[in-house]
C-alpha positions as CSV (number, residue, x, y, z in Angstrom):
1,X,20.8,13.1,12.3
2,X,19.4,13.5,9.0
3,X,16.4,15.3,7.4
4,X,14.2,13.1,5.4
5,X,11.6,14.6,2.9
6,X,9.2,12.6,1.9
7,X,6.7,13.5,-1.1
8,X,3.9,11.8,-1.7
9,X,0.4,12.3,-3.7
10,X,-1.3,12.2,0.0
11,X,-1.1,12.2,3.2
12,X,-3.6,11.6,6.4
13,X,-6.2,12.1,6.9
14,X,-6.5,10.4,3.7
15,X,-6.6,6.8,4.4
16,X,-4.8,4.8,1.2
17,X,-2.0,2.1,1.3
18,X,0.7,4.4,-0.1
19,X,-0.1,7.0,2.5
20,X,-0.1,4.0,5.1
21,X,3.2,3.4,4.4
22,X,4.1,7.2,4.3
23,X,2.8,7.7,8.1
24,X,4.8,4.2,9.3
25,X,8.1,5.3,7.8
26,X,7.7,9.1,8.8
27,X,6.8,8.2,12.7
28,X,10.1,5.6,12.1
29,X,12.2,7.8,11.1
30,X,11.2,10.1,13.9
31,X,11.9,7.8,16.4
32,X,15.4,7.2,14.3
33,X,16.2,10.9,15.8
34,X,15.7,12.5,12.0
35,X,13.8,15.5,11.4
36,X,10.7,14.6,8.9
37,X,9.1,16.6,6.6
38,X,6.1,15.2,4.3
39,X,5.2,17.3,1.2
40,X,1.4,16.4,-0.5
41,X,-1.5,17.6,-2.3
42,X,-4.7,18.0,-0.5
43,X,-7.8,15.2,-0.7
44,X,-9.7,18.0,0.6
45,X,-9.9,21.5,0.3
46,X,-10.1,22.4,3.6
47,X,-7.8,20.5,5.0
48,X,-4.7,23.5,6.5
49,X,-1.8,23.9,3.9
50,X,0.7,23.6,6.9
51,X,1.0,21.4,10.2
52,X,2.4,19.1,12.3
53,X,1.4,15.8,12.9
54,X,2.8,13.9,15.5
55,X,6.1,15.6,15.6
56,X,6.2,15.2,11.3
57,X,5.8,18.8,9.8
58,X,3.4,18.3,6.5
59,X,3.0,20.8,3.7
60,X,0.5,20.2,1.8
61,X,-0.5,21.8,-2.0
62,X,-4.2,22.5,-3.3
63,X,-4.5,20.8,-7.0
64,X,-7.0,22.8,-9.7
65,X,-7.9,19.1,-10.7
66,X,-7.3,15.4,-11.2
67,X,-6.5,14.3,-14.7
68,X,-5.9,9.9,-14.7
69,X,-5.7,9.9,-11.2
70,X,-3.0,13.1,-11.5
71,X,-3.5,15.9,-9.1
72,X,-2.5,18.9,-11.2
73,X,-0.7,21.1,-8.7
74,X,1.0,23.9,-10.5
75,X,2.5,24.9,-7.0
76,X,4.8,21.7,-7.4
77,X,7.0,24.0,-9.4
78,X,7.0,27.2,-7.1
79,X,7.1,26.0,-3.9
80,X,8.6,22.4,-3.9
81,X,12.7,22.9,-4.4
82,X,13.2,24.6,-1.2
83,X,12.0,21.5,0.4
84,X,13.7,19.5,-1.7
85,X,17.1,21.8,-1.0
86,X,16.2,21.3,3.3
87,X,16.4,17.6,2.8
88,X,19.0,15.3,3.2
89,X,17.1,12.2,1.5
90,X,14.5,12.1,-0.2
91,X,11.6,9.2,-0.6
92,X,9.5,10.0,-3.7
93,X,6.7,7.6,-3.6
94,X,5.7,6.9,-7.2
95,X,3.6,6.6,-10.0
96,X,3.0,10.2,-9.3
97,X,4.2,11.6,-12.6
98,X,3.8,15.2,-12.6
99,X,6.0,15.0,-9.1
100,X,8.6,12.9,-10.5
101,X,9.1,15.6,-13.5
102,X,9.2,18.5,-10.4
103,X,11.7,16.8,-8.8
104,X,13.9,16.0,-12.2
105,X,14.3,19.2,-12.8
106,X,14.2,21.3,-9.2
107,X,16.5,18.7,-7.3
108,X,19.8,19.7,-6.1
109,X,22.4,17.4,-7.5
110,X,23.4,16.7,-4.0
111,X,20.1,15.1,-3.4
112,X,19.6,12.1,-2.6
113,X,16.6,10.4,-4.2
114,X,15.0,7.2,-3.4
115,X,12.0,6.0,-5.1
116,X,9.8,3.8,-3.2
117,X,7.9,2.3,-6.1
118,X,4.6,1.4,-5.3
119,X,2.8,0.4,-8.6
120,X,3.4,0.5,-12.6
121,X,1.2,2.9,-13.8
122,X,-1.8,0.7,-15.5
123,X,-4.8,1.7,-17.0
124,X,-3.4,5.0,-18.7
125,X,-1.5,3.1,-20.7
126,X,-1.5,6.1,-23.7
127,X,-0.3,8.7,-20.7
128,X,2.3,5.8,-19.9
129,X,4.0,6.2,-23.2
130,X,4.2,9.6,-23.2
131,X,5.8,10.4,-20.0
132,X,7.9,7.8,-20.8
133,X,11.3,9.5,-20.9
134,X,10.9,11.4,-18.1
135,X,10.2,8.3,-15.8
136,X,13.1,7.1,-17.3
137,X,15.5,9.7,-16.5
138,X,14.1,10.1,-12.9
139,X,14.5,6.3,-12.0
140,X,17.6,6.7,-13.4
141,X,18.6,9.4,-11.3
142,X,17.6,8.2,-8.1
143,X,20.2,6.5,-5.5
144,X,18.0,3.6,-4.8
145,X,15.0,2.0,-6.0
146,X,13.0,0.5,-3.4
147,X,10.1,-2.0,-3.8
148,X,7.9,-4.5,-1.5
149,X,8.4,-8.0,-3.6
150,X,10.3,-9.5,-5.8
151,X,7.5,-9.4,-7.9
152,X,7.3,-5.7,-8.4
153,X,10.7,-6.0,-10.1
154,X,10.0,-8.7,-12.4
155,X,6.6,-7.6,-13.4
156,X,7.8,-4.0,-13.6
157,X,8.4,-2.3,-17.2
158,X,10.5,0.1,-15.6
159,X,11.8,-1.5,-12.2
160,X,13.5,-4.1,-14.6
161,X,15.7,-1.8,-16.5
162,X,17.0,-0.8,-13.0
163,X,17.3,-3.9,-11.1
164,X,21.4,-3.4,-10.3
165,X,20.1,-0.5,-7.7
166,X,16.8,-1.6,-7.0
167,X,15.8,-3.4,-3.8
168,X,13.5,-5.6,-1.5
169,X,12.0,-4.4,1.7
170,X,8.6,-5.6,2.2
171,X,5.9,-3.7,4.0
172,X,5.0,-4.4,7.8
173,X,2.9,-4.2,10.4
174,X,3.3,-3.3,14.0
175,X,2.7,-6.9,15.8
176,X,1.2,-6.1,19.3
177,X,0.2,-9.7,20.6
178,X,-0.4,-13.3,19.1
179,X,-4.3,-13.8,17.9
180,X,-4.4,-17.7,18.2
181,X,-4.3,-16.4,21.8
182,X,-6.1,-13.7,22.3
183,X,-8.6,-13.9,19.8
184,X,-11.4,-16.0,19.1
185,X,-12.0,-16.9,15.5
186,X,-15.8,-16.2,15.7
187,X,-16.3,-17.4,11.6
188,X,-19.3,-15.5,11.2
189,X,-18.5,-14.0,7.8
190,X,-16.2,-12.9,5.3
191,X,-14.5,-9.3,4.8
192,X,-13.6,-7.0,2.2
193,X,-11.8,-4.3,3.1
194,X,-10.6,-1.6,0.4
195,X,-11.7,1.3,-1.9
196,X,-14.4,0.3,-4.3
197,X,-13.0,0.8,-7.5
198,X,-12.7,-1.3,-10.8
199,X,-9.4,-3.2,-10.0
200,X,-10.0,-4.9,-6.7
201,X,-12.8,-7.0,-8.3
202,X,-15.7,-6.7,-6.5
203,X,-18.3,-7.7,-9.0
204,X,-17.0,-10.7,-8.8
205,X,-16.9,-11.6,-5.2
206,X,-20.6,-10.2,-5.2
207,X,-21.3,-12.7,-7.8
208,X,-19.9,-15.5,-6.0
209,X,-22.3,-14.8,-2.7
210,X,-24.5,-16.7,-4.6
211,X,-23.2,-19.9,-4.1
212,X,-21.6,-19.4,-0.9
213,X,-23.1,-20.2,2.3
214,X,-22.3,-17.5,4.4
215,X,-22.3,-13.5,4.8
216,X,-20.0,-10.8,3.4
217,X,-19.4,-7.6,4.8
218,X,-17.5,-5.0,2.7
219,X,-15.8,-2.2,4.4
220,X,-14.8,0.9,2.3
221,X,-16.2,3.5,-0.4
222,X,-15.4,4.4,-3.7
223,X,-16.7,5.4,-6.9
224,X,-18.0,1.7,-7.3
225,X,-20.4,2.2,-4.3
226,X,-23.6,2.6,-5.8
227,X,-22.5,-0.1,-8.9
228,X,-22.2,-2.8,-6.2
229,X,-25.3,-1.8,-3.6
230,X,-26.9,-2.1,-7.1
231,X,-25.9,-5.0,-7.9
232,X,-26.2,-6.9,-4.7
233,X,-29.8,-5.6,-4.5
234,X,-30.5,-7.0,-8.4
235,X,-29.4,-10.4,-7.4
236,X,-31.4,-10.4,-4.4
237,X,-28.5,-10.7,-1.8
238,X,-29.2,-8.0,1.0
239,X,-29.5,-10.5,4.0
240,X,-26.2,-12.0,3.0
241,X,-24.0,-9.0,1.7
242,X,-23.6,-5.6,3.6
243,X,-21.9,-2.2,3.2
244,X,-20.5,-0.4,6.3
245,X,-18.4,1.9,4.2
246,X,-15.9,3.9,5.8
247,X,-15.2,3.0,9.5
248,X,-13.2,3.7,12.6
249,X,-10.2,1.6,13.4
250,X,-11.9,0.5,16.7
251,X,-14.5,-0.8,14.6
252,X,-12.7,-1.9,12.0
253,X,-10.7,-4.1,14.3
254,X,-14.2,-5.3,16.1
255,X,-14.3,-6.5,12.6
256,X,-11.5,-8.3,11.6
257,X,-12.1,-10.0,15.1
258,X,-15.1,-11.7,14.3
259,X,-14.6,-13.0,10.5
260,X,-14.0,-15.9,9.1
261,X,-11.3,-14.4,6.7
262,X,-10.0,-12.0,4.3
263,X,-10.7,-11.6,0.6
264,X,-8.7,-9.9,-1.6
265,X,-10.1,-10.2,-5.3
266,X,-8.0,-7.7,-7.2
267,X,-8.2,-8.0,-10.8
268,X,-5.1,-6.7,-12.2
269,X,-1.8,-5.5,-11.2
270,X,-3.0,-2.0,-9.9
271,X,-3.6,-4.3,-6.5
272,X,0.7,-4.2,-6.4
273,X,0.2,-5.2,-2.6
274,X,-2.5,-5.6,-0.6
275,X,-1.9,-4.8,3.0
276,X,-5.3,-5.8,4.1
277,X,-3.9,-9.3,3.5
278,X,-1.1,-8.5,6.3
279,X,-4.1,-6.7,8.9
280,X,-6.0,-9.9,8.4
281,X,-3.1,-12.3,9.1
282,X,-2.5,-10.0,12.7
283,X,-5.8,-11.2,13.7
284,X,-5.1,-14.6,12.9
285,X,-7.3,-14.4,10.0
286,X,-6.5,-16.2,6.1
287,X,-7.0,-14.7,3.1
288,X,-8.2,-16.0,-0.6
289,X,-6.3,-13.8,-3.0
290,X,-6.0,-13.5,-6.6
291,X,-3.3,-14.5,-9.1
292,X,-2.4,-11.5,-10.7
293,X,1.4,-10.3,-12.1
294,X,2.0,-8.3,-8.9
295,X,3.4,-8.5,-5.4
296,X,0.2,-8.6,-4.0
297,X,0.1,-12.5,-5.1
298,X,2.8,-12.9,-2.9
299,X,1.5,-12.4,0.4
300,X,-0.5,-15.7,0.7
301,X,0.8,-19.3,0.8
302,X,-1.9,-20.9,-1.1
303,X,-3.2,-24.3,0.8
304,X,-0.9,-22.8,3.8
305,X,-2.2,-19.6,5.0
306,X,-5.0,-19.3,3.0
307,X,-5.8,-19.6,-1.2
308,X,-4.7,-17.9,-4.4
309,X,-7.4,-18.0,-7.1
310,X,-7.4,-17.2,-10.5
311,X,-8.7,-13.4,-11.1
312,X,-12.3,-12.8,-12.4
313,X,-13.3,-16.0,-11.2
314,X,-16.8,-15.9,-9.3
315,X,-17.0,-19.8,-9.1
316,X,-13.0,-20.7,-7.7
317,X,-14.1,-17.8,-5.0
318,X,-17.5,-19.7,-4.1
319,X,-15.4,-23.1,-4.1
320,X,-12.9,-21.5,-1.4
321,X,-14.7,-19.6,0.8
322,X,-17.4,-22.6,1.5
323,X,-14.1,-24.6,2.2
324,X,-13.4,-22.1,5.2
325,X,-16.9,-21.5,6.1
326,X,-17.4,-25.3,6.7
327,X,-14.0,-26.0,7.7
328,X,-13.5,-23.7,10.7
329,X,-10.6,-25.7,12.1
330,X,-8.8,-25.4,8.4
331,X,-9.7,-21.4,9.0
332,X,-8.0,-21.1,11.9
333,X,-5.0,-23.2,11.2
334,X,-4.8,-21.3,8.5
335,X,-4.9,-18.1,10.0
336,X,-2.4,-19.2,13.1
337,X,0.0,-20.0,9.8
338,X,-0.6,-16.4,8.5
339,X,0.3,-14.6,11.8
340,X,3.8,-16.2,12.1
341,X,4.6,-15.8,8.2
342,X,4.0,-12.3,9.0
343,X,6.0,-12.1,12.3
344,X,9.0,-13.4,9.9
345,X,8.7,-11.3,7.0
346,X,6.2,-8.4,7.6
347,X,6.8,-7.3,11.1
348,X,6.9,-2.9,11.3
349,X,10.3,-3.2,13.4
350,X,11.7,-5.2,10.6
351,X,11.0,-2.4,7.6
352,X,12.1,0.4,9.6
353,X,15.5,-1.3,10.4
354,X,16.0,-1.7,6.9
355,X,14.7,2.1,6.0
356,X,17.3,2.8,8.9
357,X,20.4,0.3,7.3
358,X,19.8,2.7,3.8
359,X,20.4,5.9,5.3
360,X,23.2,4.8,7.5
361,X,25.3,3.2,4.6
362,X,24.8,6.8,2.8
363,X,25.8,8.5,6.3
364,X,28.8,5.8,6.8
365,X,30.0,6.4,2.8
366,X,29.2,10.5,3.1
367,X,31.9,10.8,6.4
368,X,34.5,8.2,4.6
369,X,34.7,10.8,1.3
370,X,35.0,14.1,3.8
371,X,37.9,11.9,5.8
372,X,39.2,11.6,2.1
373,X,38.9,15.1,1.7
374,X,40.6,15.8,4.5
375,X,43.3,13.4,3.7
């Protein structure tokens, strides 16, 4: 069986998308047989520099400080190649720039590399240009580029250049029962779930809680926290709009349960996915996203699962969600719509096969070149 590295900006406890996906394909692999190894900076301080996490061993690095969202982790360059040398394959999940540059120049030239590209990088747009080259060189150098839609190709500046080895396995979820039969679709508000920041458009949907008849709660933190509690109290929303910030997953699925549905209203193509829309379609729940040049705009069949919107659009989100707050049979046929689009293209079982299907056709094509050898 193989050994399968995989290096990430975080790792759990942190709770992010990317490190989502981390957790699902280490655990996968696992269960593949392979021996995992997950190498990350620390969220916290405290958090131990070594351990092992249901059977995955993590190593993690303390960064002096963040610089663009960059954890500056000098220890990178110390301590990283004789991880990189253990491993058999190795998943780099990028942007994570100063790691991609580590790797460049520490990676055996037996390695190989595959890039699960999560995002462009976005807002630093004069740090994009500089590192440039070196992102370059390191896509270039990779086996395989891997990303979740079509769309991150196509919208992409770098994913483009490299489309002849780049390829599509969307993101999953572990699908435990059907919701349109074990679930009741309650309808007594809508949900936000996500880190408060800039991107995901918040403002926006507080701003449309004016004209909607109904309630919002918003699960999460972030920087943005204080901005938005703000803001809703300014516009005199408080019995309609409230913050439960960071919550259990018991809780959190108490509270999928009982909406109405899902919104999404990311901004700009830092949102590159979304998987909140796919944890509201498991409960049977649609979602009202935005139309932004990412695959996050790809999850939703709008007028079939739910709606797509046009981004920074208070109004087009009122217009929506009083549709499924009055419409509770177009909610749930909605939602009954989402679960089996996800069952066909999202399912967990589905990405790890995939994950599984790369590895093997490296295994299959490494013993054909030592029969060669032999030969």
């Amino acid at each position: 069986m193989a050994k399968v590295l995989h290096v990430s900006k975080f790792f759990k406890p942190f709770n992010g998308g990317i490190e989502r996906v981390v957790d699902q394909l280490s655990e996968g692999a696992l269960s593949k047989g392979h021996e995992v190894r997950v190498v990350c900076c620390k969220h916290v301080n405290q958090l131990p520099s070594t351990e092992v996490i249901d059977g995955v061993s993590v190593f993690r690095f303390r960064s002096l400080f963040q610089i663009a969202s960059q954890p500056i982790v000098p220890s990178y360059f110390l301590r990283l190649r004789s991880h990189l040398m253990w491993a058999d394959y190795i998943y780099v999940h990028t942007p994570n720039p100063l790691v991609e540059f580590a790797i460049l120049l520490l990676a055996p030239k037996k390695s190989k590399i595959f890039i699960l590209h999560h995002s462009d990088i976005i807002r630093q747009k004069f740090i994009r240009k500089i590192i440039s080259p070196i992102r370059n060189l390191f896509y270039k150098r990779a086996e395989k580029i891997i990303v979740a839609t079509e769309n991150h190709i196509t919208y992409s500046d770098i994913c483009s250049r490299f489309r002849d080895k780049t390829e599509v396995i969307p993101f999953g979820l572990d699908l435990k029962s059907d919701p349109t039969h074990s679930v009741e679709n309650d309808g007594k508000y809508a949900l936000f779930v996500g880190r408060l920041v800039g991107y995901k458009g918040l403002e926006f949907l507080i701003q449309s809680m004016q004209k909607v008849d109904g309630e919002l709660i918003i699960v999460g933190e972030g920087p943005l926290e204080k901005t938005s509690v703000d803001m809703v109290k300014n516009l005199g929303l408080e019995a309609k709009v409230k913050f439960l910030g960071n919550i259990g997953q018991y809780q959190l699925n108490q509270v999928y349960q009982k909406c109405c549905f899902l919104v999404l209203p990311s901004v700009s193509s830092a949102e590159n996915f979304g998987l909140v829309q796919l944890e509201a379609m498991s409960f049977g729940k649609p979602v009202i996203s935005t139309s932004i040049k990412s695959g996050a705009s790809t999850i939703v069949e709008d007028g079939v699962t739910g709606f797509i919107v046009a981004p920074e659009n208070s109004d087009a989100l009122a217009d929506k969600m009083n549709q499924l707050f009055r419409y509770p049979l177009l909610a749930k046929g909605m939602g009954k719509r989402g679960y089996e689009r996800l069952v066909k293209l999202y399912s967990l079982s589905q990405m790890l096969e995939m994950h599984q299907s790369l590895i093997d056709q490296y295994e299959s094509s490494g013993i054909d070149s030592q029969k060669e050898d032999v030969a």
